[in-house]
N, CA, C and O atoms as a GROMACS GRO file, in nm:
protein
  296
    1UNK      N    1   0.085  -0.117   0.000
    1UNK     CA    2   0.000   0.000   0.000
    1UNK      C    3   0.090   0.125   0.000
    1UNK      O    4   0.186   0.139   0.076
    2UNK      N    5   0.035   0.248  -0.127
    2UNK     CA    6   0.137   0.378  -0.107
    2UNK      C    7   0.101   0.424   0.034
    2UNK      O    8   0.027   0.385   0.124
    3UNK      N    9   0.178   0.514   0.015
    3UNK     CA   10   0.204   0.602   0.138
    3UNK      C   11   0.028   0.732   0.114
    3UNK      O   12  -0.030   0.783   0.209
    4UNK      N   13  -0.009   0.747  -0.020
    4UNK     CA   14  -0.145   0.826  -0.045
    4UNK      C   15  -0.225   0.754  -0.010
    4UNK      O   16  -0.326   0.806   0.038
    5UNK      N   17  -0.218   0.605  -0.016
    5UNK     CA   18  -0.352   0.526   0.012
    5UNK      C   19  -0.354   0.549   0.159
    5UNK      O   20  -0.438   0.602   0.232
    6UNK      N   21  -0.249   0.500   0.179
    6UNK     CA   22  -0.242   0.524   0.370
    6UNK      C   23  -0.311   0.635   0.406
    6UNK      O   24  -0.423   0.629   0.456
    7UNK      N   25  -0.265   0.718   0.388
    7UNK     CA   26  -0.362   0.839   0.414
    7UNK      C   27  -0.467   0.879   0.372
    7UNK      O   28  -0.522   0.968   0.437
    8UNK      N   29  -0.527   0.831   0.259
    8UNK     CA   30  -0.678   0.862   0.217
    8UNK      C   31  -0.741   0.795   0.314
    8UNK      O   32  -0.840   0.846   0.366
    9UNK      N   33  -0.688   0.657   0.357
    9UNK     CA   34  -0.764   0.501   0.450
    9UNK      C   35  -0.787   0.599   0.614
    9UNK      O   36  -0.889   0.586   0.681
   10UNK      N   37  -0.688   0.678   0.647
   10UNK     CA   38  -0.690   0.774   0.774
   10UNK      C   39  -0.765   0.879   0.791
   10UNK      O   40  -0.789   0.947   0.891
   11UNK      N   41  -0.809   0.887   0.653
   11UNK     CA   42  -0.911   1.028   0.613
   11UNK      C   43  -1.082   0.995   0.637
   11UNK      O   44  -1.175   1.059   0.684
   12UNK      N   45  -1.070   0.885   0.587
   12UNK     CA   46  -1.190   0.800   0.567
   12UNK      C   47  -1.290   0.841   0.690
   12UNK      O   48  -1.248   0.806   0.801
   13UNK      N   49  -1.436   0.922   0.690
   13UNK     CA   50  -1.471   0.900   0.746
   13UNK      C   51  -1.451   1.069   0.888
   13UNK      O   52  -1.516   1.091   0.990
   14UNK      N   53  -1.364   1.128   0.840
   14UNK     CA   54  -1.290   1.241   0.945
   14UNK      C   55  -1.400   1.384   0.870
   14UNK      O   56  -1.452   1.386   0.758
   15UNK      N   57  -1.405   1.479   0.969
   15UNK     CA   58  -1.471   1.592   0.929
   15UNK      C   59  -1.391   1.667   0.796
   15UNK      O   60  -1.273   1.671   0.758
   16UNK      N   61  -1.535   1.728   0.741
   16UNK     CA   62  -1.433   1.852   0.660
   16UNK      C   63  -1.388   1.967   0.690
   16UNK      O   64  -1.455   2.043   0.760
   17UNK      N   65  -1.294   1.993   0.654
   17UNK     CA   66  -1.247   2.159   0.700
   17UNK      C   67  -1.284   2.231   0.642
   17UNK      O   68  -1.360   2.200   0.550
   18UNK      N   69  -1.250   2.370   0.666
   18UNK     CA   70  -1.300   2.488   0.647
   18UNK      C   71  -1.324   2.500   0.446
   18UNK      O   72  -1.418   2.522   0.370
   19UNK      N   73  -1.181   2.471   0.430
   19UNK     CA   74  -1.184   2.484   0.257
   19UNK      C   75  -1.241   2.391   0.201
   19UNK      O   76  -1.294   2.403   0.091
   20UNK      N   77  -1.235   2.213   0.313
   20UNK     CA   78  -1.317   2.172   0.178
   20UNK      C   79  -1.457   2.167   0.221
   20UNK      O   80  -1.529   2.106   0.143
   21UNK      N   81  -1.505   2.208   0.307
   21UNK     CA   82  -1.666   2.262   0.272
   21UNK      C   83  -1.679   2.361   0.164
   21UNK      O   84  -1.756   2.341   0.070
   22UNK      N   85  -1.616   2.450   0.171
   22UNK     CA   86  -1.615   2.519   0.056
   22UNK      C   87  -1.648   2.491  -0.121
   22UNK      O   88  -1.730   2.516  -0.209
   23UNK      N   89  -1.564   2.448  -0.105
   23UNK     CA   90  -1.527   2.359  -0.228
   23UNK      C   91  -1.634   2.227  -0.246
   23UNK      O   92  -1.684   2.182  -0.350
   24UNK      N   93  -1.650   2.186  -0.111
   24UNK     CA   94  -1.810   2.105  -0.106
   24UNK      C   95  -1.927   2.196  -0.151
   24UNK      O   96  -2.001   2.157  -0.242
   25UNK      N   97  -1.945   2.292  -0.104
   25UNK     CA   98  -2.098   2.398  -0.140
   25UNK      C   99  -2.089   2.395  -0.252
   25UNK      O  100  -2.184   2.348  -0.314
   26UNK      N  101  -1.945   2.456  -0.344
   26UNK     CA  102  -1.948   2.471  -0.484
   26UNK      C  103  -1.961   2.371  -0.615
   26UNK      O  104  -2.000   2.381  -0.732
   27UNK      N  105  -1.909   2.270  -0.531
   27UNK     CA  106  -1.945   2.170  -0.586
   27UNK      C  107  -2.123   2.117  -0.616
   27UNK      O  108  -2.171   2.120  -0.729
   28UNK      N  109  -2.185   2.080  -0.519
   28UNK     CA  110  -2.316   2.097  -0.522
   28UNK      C  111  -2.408   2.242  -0.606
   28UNK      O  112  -2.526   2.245  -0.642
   29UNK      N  113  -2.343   2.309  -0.614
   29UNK     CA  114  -2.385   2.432  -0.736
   29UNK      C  115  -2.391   2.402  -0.846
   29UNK      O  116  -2.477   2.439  -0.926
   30UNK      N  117  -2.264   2.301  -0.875
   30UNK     CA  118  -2.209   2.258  -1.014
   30UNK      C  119  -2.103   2.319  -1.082
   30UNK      O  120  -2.096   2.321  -1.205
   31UNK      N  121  -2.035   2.359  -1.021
   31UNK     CA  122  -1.920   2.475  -1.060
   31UNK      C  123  -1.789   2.334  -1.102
   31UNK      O  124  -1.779   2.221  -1.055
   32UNK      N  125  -1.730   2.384  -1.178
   32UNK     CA  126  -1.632   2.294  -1.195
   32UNK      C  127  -1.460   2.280  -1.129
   32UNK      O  128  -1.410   2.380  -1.078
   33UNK      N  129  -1.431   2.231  -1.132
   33UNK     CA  130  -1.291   2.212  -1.073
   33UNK      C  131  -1.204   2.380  -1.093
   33UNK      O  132  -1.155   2.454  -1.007
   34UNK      N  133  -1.216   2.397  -1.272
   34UNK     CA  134  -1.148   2.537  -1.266
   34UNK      C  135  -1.212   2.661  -1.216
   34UNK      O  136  -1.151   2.756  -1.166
   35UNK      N  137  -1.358   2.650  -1.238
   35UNK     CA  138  -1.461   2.756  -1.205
   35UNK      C  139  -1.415   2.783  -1.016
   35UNK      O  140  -1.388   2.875  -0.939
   36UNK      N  141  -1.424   2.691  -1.017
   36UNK     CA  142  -1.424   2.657  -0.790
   36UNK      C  143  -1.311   2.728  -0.796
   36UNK      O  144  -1.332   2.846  -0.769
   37UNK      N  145  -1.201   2.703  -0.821
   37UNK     CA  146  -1.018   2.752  -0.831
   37UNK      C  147  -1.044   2.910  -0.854
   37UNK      O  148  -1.003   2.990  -0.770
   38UNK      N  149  -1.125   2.962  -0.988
   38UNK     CA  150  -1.067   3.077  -1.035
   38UNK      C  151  -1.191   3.167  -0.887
   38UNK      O  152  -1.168   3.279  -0.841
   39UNK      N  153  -1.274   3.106  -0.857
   39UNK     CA  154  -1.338   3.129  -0.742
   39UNK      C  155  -1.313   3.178  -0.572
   39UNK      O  156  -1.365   3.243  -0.481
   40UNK      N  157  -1.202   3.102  -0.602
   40UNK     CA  158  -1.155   3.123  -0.470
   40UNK      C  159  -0.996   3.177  -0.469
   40UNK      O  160  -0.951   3.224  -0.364
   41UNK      N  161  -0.947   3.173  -0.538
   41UNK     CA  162  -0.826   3.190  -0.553
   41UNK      C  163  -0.724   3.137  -0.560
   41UNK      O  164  -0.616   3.186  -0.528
   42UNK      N  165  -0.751   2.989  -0.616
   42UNK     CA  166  -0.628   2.839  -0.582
   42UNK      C  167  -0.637   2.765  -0.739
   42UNK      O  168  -0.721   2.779  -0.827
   43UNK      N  169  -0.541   2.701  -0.736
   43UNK     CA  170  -0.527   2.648  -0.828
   43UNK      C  171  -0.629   2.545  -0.864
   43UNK      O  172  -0.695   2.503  -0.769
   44UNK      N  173  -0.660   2.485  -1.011
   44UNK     CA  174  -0.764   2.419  -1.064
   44UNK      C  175  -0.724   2.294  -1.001
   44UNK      O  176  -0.811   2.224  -0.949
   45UNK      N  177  -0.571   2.248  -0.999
   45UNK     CA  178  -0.540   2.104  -0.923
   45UNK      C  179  -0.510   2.120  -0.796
   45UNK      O  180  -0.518   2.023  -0.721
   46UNK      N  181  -0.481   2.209  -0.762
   46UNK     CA  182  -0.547   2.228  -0.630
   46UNK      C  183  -0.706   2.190  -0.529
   46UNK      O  184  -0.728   2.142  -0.418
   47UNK      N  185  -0.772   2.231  -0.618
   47UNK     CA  186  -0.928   2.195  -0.619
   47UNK      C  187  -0.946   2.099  -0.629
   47UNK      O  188  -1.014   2.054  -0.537
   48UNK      N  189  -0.896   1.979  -0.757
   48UNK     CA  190  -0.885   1.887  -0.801
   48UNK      C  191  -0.844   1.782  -0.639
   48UNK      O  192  -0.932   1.735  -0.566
   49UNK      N  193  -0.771   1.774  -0.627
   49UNK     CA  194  -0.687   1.741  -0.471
   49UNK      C  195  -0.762   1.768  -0.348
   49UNK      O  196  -0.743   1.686  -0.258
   50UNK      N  197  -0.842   1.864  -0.324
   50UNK     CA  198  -0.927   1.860  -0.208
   50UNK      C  199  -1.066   1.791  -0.258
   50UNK      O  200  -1.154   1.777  -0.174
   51UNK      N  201  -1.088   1.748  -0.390
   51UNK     CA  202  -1.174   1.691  -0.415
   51UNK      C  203  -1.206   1.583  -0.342
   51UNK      O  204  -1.290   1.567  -0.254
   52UNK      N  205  -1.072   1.464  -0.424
   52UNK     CA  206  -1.036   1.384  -0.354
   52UNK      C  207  -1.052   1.346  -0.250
   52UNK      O  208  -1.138   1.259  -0.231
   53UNK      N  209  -0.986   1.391  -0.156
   53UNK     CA  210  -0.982   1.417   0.008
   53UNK      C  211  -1.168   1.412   0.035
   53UNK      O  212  -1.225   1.311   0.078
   54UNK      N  213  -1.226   1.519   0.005
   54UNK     CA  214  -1.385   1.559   0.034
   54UNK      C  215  -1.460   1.366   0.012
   54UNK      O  216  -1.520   1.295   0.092
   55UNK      N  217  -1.414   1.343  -0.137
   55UNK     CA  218  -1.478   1.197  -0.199
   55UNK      C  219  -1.458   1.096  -0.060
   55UNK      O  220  -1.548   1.031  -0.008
   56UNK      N  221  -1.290   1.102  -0.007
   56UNK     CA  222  -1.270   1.036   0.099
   56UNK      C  223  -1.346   1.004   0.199
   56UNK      O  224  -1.398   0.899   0.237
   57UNK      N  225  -1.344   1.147   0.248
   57UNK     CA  226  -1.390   1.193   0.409
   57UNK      C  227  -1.546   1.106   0.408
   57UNK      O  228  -1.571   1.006   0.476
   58UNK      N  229  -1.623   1.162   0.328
   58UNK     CA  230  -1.758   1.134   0.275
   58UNK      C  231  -1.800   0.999   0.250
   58UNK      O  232  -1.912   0.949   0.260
   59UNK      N  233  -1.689   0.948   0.216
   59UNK     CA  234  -1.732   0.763   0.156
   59UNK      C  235  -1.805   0.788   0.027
   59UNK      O  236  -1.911   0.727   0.009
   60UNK      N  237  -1.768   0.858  -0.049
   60UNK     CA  238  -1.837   0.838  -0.194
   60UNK      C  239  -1.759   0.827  -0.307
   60UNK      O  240  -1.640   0.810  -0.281
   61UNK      N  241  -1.790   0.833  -0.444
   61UNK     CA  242  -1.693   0.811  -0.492
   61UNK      C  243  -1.761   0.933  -0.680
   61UNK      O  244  -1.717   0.940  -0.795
   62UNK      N  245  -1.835   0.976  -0.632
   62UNK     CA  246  -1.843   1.093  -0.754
   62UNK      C  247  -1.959   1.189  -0.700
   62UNK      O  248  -2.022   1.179  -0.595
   63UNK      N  249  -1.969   1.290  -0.804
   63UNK     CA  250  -2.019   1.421  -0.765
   63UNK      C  251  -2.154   1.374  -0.693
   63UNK      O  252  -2.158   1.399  -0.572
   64UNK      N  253  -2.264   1.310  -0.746
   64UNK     CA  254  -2.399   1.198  -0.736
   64UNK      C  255  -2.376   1.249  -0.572
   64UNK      O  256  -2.441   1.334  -0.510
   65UNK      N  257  -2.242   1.151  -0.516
   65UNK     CA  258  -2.285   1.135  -0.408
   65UNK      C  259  -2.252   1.180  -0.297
   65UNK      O  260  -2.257   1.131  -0.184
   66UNK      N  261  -2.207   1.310  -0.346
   66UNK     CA  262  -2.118   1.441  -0.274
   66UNK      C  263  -2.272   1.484  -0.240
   66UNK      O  264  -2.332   1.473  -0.132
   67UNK      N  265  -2.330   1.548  -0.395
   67UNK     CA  266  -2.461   1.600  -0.342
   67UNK      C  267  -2.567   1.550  -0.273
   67UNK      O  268  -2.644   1.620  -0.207
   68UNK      N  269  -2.574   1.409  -0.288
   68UNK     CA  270  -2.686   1.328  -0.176
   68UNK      C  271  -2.564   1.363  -0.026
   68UNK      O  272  -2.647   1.371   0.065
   69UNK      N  273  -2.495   1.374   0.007
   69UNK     CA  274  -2.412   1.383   0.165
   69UNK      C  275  -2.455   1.533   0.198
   69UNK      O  276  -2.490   1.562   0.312
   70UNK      N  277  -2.451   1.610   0.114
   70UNK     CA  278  -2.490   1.759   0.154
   70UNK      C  279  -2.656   1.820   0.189
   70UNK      O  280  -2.704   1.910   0.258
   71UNK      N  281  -2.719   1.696   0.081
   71UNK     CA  282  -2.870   1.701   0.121
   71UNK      C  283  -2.905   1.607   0.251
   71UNK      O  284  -3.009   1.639   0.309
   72UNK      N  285  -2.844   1.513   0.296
   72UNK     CA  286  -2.832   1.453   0.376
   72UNK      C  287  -2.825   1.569   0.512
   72UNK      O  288  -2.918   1.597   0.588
   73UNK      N  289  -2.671   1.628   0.515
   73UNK     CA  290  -2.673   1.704   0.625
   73UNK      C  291  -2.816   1.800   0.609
   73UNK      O  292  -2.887   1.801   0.710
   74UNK      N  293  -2.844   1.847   0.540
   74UNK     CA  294  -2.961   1.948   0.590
   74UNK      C  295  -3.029   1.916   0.682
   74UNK      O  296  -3.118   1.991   0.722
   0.00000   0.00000   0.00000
């Protein structure tokens, strides 16, 4: 196992932080990876990378089910 898996497996399941809620809200808008970036002020793979992480935290594995976790919290 890499050393990224290791740490996604540690992520699994842990709160989001400040940016990637962020980047969670925008996501659920529908904004895209570069749109979110030129949005906030970070890079598009940047965004790309807290995606990830967010997919982690969440237990999901595409946008579908980012937005059912956010309608969920309501």
């Amino acid at each position: 196992m890499t050393e990224y898996q290791k740490r996604m497996r540690r992520l699994k399941g842990k709160a989001l932080g400040k940016r990637e809620n962020q980047i969670w809200g925008l996501m659920v808008k529908g904004l895209t990876s570069r749109e979110i970036g030129k949005k906030l002020g970070i890079a598009e793979h940047t965004v790309t990378s807290v995606r990830k992480v967010i997919y982690t935290k969440l237990s999901v594995n595409n946008v579908a089910g980012v937005i059912s976790k956010w309608y969920e919290k309501k």
